[in-house]
PLY file of the C-alpha trace (Angstrom):
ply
format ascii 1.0
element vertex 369
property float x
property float y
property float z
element edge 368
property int vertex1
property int vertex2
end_header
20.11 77.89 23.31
22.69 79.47 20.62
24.11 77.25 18.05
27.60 77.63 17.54
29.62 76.66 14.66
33.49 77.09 14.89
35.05 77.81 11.73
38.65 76.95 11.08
41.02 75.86 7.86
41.06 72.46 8.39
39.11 69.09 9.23
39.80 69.60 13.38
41.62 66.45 13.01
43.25 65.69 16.43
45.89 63.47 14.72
47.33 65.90 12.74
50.38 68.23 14.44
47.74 71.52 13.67
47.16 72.67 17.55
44.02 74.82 16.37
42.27 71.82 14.89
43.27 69.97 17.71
41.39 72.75 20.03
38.39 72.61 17.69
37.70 69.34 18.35
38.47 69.17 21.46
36.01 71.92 22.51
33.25 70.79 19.69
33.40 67.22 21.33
33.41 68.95 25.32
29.82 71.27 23.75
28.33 68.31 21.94
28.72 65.86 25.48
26.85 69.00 27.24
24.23 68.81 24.83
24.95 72.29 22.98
24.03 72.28 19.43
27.73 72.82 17.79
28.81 72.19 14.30
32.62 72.51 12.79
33.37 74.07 9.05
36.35 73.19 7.62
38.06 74.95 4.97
40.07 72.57 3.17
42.17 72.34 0.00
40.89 68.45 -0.23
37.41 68.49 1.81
36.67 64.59 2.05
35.81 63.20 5.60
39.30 61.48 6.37
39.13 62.00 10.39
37.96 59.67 12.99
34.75 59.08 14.27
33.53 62.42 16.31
29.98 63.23 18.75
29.45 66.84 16.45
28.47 67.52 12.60
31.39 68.81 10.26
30.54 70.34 7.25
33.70 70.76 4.76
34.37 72.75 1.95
36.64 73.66 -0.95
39.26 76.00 -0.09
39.67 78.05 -3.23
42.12 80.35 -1.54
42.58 83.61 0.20
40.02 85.54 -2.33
37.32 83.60 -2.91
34.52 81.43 -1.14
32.41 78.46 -1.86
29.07 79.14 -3.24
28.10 76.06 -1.05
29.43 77.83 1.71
27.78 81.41 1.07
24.35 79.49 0.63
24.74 77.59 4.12
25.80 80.42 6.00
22.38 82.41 4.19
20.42 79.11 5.59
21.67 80.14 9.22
20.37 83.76 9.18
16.76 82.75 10.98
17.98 80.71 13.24
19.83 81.49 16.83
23.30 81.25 15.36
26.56 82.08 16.44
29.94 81.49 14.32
33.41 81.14 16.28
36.22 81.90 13.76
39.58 80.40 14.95
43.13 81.46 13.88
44.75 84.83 13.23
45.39 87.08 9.37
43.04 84.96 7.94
41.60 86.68 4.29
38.68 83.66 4.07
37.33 84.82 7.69
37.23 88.28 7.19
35.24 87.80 4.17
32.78 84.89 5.84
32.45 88.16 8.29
31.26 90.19 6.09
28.22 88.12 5.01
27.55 86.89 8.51
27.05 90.78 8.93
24.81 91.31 6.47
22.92 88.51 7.23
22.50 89.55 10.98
24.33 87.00 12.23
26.67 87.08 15.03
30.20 86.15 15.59
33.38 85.58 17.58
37.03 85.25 16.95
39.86 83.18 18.63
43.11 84.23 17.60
45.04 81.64 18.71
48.07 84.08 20.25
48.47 85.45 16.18
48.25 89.31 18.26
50.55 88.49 21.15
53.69 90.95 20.50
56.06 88.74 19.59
54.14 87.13 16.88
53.24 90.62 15.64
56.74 91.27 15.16
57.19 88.56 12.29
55.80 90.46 9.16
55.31 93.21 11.08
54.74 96.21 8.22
52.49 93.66 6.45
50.63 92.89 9.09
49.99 96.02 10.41
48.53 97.20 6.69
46.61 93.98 6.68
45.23 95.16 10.06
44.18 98.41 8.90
42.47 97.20 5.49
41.48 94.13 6.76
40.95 92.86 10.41
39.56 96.42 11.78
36.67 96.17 10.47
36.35 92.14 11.24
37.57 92.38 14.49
35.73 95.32 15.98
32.52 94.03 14.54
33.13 90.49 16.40
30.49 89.86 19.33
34.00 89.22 21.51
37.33 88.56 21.22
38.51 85.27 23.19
42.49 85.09 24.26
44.14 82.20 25.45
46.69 83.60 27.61
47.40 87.01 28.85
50.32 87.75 26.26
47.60 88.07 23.76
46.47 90.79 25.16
48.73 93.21 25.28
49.15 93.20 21.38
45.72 93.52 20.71
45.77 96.74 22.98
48.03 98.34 20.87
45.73 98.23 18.00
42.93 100.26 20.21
40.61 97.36 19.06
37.31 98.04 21.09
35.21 94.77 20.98
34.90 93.04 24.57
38.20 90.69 25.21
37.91 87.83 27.52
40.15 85.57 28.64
39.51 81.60 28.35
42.02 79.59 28.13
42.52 76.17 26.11
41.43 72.82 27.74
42.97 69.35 28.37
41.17 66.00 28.82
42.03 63.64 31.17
44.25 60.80 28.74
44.49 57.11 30.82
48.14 55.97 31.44
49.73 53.96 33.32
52.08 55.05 36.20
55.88 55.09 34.73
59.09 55.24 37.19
61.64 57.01 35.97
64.99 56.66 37.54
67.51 58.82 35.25
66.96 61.93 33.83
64.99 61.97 30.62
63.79 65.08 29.12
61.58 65.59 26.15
60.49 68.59 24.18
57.77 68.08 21.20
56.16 70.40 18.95
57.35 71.99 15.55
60.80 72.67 14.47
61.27 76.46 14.61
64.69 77.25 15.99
62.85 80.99 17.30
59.39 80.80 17.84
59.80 77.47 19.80
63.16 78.49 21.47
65.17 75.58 20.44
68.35 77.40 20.80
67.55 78.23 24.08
67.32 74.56 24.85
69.98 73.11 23.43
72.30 75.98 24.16
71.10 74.77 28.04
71.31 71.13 27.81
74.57 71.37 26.13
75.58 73.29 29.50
74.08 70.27 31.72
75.89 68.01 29.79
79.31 69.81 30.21
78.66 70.46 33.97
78.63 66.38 34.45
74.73 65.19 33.61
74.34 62.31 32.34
70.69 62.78 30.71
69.00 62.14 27.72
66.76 65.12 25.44
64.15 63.82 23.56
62.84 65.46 20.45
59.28 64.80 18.79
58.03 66.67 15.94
59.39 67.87 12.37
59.26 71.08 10.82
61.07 74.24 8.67
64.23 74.26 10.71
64.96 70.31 11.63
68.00 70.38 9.56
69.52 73.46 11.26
68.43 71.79 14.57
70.39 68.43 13.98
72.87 71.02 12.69
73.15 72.35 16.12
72.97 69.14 18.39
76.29 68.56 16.51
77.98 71.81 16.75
77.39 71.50 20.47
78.85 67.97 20.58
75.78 66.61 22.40
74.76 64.31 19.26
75.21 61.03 21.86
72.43 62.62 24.25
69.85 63.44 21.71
67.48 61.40 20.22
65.02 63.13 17.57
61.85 60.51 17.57
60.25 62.23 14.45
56.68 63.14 14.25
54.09 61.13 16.90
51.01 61.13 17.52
48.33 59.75 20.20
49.88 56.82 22.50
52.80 56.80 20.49
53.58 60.39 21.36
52.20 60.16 24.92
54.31 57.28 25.47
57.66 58.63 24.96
56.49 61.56 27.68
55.67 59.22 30.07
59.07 58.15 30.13
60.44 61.87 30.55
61.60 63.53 33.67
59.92 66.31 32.38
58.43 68.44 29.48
60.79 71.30 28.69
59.48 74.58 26.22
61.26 77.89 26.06
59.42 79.41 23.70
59.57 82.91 22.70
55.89 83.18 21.60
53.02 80.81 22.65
49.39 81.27 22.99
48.46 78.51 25.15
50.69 75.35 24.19
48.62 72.17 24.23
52.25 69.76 24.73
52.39 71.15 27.97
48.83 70.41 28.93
49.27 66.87 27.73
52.61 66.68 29.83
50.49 68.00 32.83
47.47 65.59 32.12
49.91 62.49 31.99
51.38 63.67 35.68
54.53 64.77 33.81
55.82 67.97 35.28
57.29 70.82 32.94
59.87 73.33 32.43
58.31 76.50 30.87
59.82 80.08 29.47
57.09 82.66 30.69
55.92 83.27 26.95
54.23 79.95 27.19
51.48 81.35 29.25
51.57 78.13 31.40
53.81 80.41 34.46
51.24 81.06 36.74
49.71 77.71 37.17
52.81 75.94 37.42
53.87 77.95 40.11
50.07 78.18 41.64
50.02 74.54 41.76
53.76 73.54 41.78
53.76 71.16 38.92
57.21 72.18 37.18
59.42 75.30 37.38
58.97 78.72 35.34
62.37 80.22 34.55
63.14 83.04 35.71
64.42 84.56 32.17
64.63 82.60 29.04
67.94 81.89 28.51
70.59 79.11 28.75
72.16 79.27 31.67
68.60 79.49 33.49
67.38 76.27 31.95
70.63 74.50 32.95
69.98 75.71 36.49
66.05 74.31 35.97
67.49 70.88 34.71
69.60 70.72 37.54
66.89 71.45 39.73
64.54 68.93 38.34
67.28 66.03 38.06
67.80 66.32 41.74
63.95 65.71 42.68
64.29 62.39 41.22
63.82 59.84 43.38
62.90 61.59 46.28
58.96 62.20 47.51
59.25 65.89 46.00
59.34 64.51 42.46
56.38 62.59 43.62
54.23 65.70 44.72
55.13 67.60 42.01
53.73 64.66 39.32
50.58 64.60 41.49
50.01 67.82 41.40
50.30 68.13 37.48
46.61 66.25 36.88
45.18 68.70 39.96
46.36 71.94 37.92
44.58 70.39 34.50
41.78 69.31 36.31
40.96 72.64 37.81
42.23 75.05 35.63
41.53 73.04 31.94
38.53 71.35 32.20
36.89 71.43 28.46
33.08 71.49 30.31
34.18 74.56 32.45
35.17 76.24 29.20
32.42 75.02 26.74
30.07 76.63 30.08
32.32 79.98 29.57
32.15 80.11 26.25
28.44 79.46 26.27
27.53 82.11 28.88
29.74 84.57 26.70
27.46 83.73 23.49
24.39 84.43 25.35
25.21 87.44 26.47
23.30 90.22 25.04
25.85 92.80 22.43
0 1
1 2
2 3
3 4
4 5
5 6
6 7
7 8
8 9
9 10
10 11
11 12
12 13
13 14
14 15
15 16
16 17
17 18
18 19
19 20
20 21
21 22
22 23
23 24
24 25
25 26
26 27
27 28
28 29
29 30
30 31
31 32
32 33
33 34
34 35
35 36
36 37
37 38
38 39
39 40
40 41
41 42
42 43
43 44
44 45
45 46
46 47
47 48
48 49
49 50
50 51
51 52
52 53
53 54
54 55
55 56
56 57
57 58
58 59
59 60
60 61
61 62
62 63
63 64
64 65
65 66
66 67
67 68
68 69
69 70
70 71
71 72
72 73
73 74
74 75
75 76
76 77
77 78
78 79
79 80
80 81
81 82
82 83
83 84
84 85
85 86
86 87
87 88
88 89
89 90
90 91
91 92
92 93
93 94
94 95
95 96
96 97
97 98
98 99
99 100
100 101
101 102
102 103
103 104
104 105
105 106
106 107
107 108
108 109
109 110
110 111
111 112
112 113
113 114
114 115
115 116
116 117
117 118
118 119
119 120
120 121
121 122
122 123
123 124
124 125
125 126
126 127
127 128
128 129
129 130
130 131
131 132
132 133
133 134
134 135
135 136
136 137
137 138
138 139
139 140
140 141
141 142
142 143
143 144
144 145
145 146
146 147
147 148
148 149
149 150
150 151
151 152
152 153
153 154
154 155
155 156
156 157
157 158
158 159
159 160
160 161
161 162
162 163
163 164
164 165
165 166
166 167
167 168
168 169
169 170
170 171
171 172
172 173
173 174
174 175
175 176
176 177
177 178
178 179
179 180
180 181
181 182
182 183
183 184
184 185
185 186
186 187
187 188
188 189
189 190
190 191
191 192
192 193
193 194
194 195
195 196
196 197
197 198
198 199
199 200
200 201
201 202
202 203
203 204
204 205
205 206
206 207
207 208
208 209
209 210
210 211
211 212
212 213
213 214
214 215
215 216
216 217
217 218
218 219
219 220
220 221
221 222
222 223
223 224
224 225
225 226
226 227
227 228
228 229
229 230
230 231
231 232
232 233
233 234
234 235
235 236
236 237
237 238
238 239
239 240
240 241
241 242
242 243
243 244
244 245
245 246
246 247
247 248
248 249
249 250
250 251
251 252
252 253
253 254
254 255
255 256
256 257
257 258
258 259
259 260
260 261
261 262
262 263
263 264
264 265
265 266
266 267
267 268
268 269
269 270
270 271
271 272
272 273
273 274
274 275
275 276
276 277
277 278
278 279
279 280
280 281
281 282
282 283
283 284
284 285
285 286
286 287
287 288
288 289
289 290
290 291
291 292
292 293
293 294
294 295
295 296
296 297
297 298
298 299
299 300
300 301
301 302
302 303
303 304
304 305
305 306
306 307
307 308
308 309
309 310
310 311
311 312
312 313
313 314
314 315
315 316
316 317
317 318
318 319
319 320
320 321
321 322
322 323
323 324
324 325
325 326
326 327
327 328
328 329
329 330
330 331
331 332
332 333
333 334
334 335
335 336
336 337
337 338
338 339
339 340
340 341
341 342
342 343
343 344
344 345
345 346
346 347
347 348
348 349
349 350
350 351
351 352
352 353
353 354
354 355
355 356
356 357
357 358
358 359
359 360
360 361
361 362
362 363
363 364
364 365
365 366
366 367
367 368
């Protein structure tokens, strides 16, 4: 059996607002339960062991920066090269990887890469002359050596077909773990959106632009924001140009049962982003038998309409998300609110199980080049 040690910047803290180290641990924990042998290293700018308690080893070390590695780190990988070894590099335009590639490939040592939706065509379009250099001195040679390529939702894919890259893709999505709650009624509208403050990658104009219509067509609801970020002042800035200051509440950054809480109280989990790769709020909405509002960027579309555990919009804009909001506020109450919650925890448990994926993942590393 392969070991496999993910590599990521970061201690794959799960109570930090970082959704990659979130995944990391998440999966690490899910391969470590099944009895894999896994390992996480951590680049980090301050590598002491503040996390909590975990089932898998983490090895941390000094992040000196895009251009140079820890000797520590160059000796451990060299310790790996006779044993069955596989390394899992997560995130996208990452210098440090490219260059932990290049002695994993001298050493004979395999890898893979997640890129975490940094190749969908949206995101490539931030940047886009410097990434596209950085791409041709840079990630073709890392990602074309790579054992495969693993994408999180189909968006991802596209962009990396544009770059003729000609490693093996596969698709595997993120995971979500069942999280115990209690059963919550909820008898006015309440919606809630969390993640990090960026007014276009997260869509946040989009969703004010469409509560603000709800509000002026006559509902009386409530938008809940959680999370901080670079653009939280120009989103307060816009509640109040839109007037709908008294039906906003911004609850700051949350974490565990705090966070959970405050979507258990929601109607429903609303993101219209413009550029996802697989958003773990939405799986968390969907695990707590919360049901969701999604933009098709989000990569959530198909299950929610396979299983019928929120609504997809038909185009991200405004006036569609009013229409959705409208939609939603008139389930309330009624037995097809009901069916929709239930069927939230049947999409997570059969499409995001974190065994089903560790077993993917596992079968993929196996597999001979």
């Amino acid at each position: 059996m392969k070991k496999v040690v993910h590599v990521i910047l970061g201690k794959a803290n799960p109570d930090r607002m970082n959704g990659v180290n979130k995944v990391v641990n998440s999966l690490a924990t899910a391969q470590s339960k099944l009895r894999y042998p896994v390992e996480v290293w951590g680049l980090s700018k301050k590598p002491n062991h503040d996390y909590p308690e975990r089932n898998y080893h983490t090895k941390l070390y000094k992040d000196h920066g895009k251009y140079r590695l820890s000797l520590q780190l160059i000796n451990d990988i060299r310790t790996e090269k006779e044993k069955n070894t596989i390394f899992h590099f997560h995130g996208a335009f990452i210098l440090q990887f490219a260059l932990i590639a290049r002695i994993l490939r001298l050493c004979q040592i395999e890898y893979a890469v997640n890129l975490h939706g940094g190749y969908n065509r949206i995101a490539l379009k931030r940047s886009r002359y410097k990434k596209r250099l950085y791409y041709l001195l840079v990630d073709r040679k890392y990602l074309n050596w790579a054992k495969f390529i693993q994408i999180i939702g189909k968006s991802e894919k596209t962009g990396l077909e544009d770059f003729k890259i000609r490693t093996k893709i596969i698709l595997i999505p993120n995971g979500q773990a069942y999280i115990p709650h209690r059963v919550v009624k909820v008898d006015s509208p309440q919606f809630v959106f969390c993640g990090r403050m960026d007014l276009f990658t997260k869509g946040l104009d989009i969703l004010l632009e469409g509560f603000a219509l709800s509000i002026a067509n006559g509902l009386n609801a409530k938008l809940k924001l959680i999370g901080g970020g670079p653009d939280f002042t120009d989103v307060v800035g816009r509640v109040h140009v839109l007037g709908i200051q008294d039906y906003v509440e911004f609850k700051g950054e949350l974490y565990g049962q705090l966070k959970w809480d405050v979507i258990l109280n929601s109607t429903s989990m609303i993101l219209t982003s413009r550029n996802e790769g697989l958003p773990g709020v939405v799986l968390e909405s969907l695990a707590l038998n919360v049901p969701v509002i999604v933009s098709e960027p989000t990569n959530m579309g198909e299950v929610v309409t396979k299983y019928g555990c929120g609504i997809l919009l038909d185009s991200n804009t405004p006036e569609k998300l009013s229409d959705a909001i409208t939609h939603m506020c008139s389930k309330i109450g009624i037995q097809q609110y009901d069916i929709m919650c239930s069927a939230c925890n049947e999409a997570v448990a059969n499409e995001y199980s974190w065994f089903n994926i560790a077993s993917d993942l596992r079968l993929n590393y196996c597999i001979a080049s």
